[in-house]
C-alpha positions in Angstrom: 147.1 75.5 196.1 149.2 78.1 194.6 152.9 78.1 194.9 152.9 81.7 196.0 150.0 80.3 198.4 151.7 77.9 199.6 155.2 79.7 200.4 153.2 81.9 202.8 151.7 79.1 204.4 155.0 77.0 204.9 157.3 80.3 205.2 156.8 80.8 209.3 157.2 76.8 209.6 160.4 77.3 207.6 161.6 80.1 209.9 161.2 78.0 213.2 162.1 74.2 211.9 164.6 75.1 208.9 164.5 74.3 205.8 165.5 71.2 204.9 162.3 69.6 206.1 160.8 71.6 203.5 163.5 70.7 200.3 162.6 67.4 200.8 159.7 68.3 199.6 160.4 69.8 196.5 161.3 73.3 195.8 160.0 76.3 197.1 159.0 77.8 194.0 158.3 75.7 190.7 155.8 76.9 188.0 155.3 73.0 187.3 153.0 70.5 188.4 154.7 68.0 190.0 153.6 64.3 190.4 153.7 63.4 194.1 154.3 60.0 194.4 158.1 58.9 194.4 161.1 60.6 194.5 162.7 63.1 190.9 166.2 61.9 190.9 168.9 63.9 189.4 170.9 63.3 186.3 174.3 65.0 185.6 174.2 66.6 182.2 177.2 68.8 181.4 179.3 71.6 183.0 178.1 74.6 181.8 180.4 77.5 182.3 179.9 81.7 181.7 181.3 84.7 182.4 178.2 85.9 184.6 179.5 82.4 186.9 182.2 82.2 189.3 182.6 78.8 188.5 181.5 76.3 186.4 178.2 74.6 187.3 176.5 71.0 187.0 173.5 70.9 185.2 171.2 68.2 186.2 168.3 66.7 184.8 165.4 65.8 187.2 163.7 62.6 186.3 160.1 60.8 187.5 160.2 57.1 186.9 162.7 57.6 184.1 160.5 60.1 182.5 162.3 63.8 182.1 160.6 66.6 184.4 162.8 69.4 184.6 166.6 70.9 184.7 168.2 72.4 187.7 171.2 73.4 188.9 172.9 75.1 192.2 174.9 78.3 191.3 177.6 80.3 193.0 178.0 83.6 192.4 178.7 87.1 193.3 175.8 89.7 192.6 178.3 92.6 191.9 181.6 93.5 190.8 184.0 93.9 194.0 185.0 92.5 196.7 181.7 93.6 199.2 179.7 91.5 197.8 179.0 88.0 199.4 178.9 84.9 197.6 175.0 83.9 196.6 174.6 80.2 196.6 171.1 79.1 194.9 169.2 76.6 193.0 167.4 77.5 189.7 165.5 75.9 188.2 164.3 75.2 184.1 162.0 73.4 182.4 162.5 70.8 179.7 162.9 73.9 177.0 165.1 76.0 178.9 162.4 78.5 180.4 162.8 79.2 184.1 160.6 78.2 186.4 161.3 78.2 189.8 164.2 78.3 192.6 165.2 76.8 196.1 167.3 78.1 198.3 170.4 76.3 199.8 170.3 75.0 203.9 172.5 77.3 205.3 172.3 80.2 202.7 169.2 82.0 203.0 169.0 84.8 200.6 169.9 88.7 202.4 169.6 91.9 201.3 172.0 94.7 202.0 173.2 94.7 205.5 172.6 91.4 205.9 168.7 91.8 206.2 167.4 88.4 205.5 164.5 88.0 202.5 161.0 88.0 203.6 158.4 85.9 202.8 157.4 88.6 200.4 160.7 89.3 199.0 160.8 85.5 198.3 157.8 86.0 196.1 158.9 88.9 194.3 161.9 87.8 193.2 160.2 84.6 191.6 157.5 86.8 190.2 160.6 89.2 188.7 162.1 86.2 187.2 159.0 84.9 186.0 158.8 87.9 183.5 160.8 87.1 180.3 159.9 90.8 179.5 161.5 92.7 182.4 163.2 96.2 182.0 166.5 94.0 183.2 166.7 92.6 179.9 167.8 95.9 178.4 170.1 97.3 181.2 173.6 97.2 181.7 174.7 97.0 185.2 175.9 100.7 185.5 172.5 101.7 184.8 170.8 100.2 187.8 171.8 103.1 190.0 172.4 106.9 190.0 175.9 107.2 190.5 175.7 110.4 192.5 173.9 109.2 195.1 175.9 105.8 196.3 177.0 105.4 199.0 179.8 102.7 199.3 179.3 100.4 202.3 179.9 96.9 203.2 176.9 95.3 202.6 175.6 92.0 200.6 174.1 94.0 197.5 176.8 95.7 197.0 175.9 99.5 197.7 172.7 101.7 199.4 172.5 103.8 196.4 169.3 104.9 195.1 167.6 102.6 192.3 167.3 104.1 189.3 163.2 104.8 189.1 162.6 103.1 186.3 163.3 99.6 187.6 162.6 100.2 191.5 159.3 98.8 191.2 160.1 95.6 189.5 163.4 94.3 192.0 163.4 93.4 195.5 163.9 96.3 197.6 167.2 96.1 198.6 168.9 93.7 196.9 169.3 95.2 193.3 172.2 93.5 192.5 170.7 89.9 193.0 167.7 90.6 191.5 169.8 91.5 188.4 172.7 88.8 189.1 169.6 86.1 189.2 167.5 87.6 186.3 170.1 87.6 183.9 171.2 83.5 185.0 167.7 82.6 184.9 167.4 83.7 181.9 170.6 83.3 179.9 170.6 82.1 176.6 173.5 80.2 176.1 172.3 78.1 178.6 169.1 77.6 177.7 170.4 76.5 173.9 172.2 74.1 175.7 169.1 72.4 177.9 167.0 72.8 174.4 169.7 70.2 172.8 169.3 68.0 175.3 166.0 68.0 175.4 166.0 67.1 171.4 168.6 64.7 172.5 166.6 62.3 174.5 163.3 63.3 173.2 161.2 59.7 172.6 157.7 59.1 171.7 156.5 58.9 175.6 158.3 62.7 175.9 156.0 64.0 172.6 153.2 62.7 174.2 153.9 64.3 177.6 154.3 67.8 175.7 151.3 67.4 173.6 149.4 67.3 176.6 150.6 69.6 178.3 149.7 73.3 178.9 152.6 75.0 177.9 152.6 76.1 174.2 157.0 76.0 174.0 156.2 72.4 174.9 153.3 72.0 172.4 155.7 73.8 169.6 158.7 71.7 170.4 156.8 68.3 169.8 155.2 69.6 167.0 158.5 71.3 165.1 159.4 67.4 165.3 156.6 65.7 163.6 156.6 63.7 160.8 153.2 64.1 158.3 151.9 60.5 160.2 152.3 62.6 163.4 149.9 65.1 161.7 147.4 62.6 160.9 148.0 60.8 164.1 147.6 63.7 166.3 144.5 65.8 164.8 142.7 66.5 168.0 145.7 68.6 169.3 146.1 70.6 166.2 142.3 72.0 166.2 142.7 72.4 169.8 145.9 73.9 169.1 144.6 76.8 166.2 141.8 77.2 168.9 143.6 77.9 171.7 147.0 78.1 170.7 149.5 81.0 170.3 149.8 83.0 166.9 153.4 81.4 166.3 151.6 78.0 167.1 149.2 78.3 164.8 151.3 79.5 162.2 153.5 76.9 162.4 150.3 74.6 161.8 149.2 75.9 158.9 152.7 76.4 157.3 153.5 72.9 157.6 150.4 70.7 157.2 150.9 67.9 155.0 149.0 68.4 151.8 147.1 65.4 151.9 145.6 66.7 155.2 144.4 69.8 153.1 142.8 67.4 150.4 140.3 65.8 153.4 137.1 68.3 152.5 136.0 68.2 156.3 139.7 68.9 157.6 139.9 71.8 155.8 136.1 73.0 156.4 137.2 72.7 159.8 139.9 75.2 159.5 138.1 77.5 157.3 135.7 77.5 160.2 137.7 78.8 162.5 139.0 81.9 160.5 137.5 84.1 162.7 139.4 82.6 165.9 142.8 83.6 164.1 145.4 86.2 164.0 145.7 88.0 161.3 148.7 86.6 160.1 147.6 83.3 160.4 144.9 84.4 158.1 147.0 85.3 155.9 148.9 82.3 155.3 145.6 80.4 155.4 144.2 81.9 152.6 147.7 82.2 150.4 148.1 78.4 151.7 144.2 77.9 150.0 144.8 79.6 147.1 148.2 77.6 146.3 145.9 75.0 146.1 143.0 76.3 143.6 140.0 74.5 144.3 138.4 74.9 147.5 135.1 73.3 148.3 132.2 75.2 148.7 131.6 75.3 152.0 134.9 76.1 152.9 134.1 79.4 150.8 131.1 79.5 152.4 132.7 79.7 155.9 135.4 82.6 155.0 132.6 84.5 153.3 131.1 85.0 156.3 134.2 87.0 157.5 134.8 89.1 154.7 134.2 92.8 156.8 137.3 91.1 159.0 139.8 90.3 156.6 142.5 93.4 155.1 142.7 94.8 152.2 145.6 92.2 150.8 143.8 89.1 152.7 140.5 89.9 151.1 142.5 90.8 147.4 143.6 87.1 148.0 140.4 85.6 148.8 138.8 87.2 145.7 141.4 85.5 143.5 140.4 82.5 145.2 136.7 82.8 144.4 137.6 83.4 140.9 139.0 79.8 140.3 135.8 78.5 142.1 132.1 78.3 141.6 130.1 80.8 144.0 126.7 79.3 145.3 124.1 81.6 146.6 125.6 81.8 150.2 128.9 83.1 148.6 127.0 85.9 146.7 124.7 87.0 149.4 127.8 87.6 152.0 129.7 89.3 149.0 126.8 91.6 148.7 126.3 92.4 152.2 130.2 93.0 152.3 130.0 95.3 149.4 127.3 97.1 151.3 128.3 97.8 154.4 128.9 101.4 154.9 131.4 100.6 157.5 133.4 98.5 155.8 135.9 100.5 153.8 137.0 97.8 151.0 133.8 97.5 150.2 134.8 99.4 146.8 137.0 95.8 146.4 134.0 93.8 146.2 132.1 95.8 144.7 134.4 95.5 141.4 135.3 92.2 141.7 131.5 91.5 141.3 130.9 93.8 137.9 133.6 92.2 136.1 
């Protein structure tokens, strides 16, 4: 079940029994799998302290069976800059490379809107869905920008004022509470903090944690573990890297194919493999595939064979670059059929390229 899915179905149970039967569960929102059996118990970290906070906060590291799951942390804060304001206590929520991913709310401070109108289920949801998007227009705003001036209307409410939303964002906060939609964003996603959870994370990071985040389906996890290895972790861990340039993100895969060992690139079926798979990559991965291919010279033939095949695909520079690599190789008649039907292909517009590479 969802987690959006299953706030909707606990959020009227909520409402009538309170909510601490439901913390005990785990938090309302999480973007996480979490195991089920046994309890996460928390482990202090460090004060962490910012000019966005009113005070300094305890960050704590949630652990399952000793094995590190995720960082949390309750926060107290004011959502604007006077004294209407309210005090917003919540709990947000990281995960082991300083990404947000979820929040709970505190027994005894549900989260209100101006007025005092208490959240909705479906305010609950936006708001996790709002700081769910790294992206969000909030990232580029300042404060004063959230509102037109000229229309507030000053009033002693929780969000701080009833003025109108400037247009541009309405769509993306709650309705209503503009001022903790931005307070929370900005937390959530704050980067001093999250340098702070990333050192820690490198800080107790073990062989059991590498294998955790190499099988997991989060590509800052899969990137972390990998920025780490050593060339035996390379050759230990082969599986994951094809299923990495497969499926991966571009920086993933760049990162891959930058920092392969060479001995890897020496295995003829290792690098037919990747050749294979050209047509699967971004284009600037294909680019430092073939500059990484023609550092080293000579390049089997069926690795040529493989990239041939892709030739109407590749730009002007990446197919310059593979031509130079053909040159300090032999070409079979697989190689020199696909160069021909390059070169004529009326669609293809450096077919001209190929065309004098072959009359020279």
């Amino acid at each position: 079940m969802s987690v959006i899915k299953t706030f909707l179905f606990i959020f009227p149970f909520w409402l009538l029994y309170g909510l601490q039967e439901f913390i005990e569960k785990g938090p309302l929102f999480i973007d996480l799998e979490l195991v089920q059996e046994g309890e996460y118990e928390p482990v202090n970290v460090t004060e962490f302290q910012h000019d966005r906070l009113i005070a300094p906060i305890n960050l704590q590291l949630l652990t399952h069976k000793n094995q590190a799951a995720y960082y949390a942390s309750q926060i107290r804060t004011s959502v604007c800059d006077d004294e209407i304001c309210e005090i917003m206590h919540i709990r947000l929520i990281w995960d082991l490379v300083g990404n947000y991913i979820g929040y709970d709310t505190i027994p005894g401070h549900p989260l209100t809107k101006y007025d005092h109108v208490p959240f909705t289920s479906a305010d609950y949801i936006k708001l996790h869905e709002l700081l769910m998007n790294k992206g969000s227009i909030l990232k580029f705003k300042e404060k004063e920008e959230l509102i037109d001036k000229q229309q507030v209307k000053a009033s002693d409410v929780v969000d701080g004022t009833t003025g109108a939303t400037a247009l541009e964002i309405k769509e993306e906060v709650v309705d209503g509470a503009l001022y903790t939609s931005y307070t929370l964003w900005h937390l959530a996603h704050l980067g001093d903090l999250k340098n702070l959870l990333v050192a820690h994370t490198d800080l107790i990071f073990n062989e059991a944690l590498k294998q955790n985040f190499l099988h997991s389906d989060r590509d800052e996890y899969e990137l972390f573990a990998l920025r780490k290895f050593s060339k035996s972790d390379f050759e230990d861990n082969i599986n994951f890297l094809f299923k990495a340039l497969e499926k991966g993100t571009p920086l993933l895969k760049k990162f891959i194919i930058k920092d392969l060992p060479d001995p890897l690139w020496e295995e003829e079926e290792f690098e037919n493999r990747i050749c294979h798979m050209f047509s699967e990559m971004d284009i600037n991965t294909r680019t430092l595939l073939l500059d990484k291919l023609d550092s080293f010279g000579i390049i089997s033939t069926a690795s040529l064979e493989a990239l041939s095949q892709h030739l109407n695909q590749m730009s002007k520079n990446q197919l310059l670059v593979f031509l130079k690599i053909l040159g300090k190789n032999e070409r079979d008649k697989v190689i020199n059929h696909n160069l021909q039907l390059a070169q004529n292909d009326p669609t293809f517009k450096y077919a001209y390229i190929i065309q004098e590479f072959t009359e020279d």
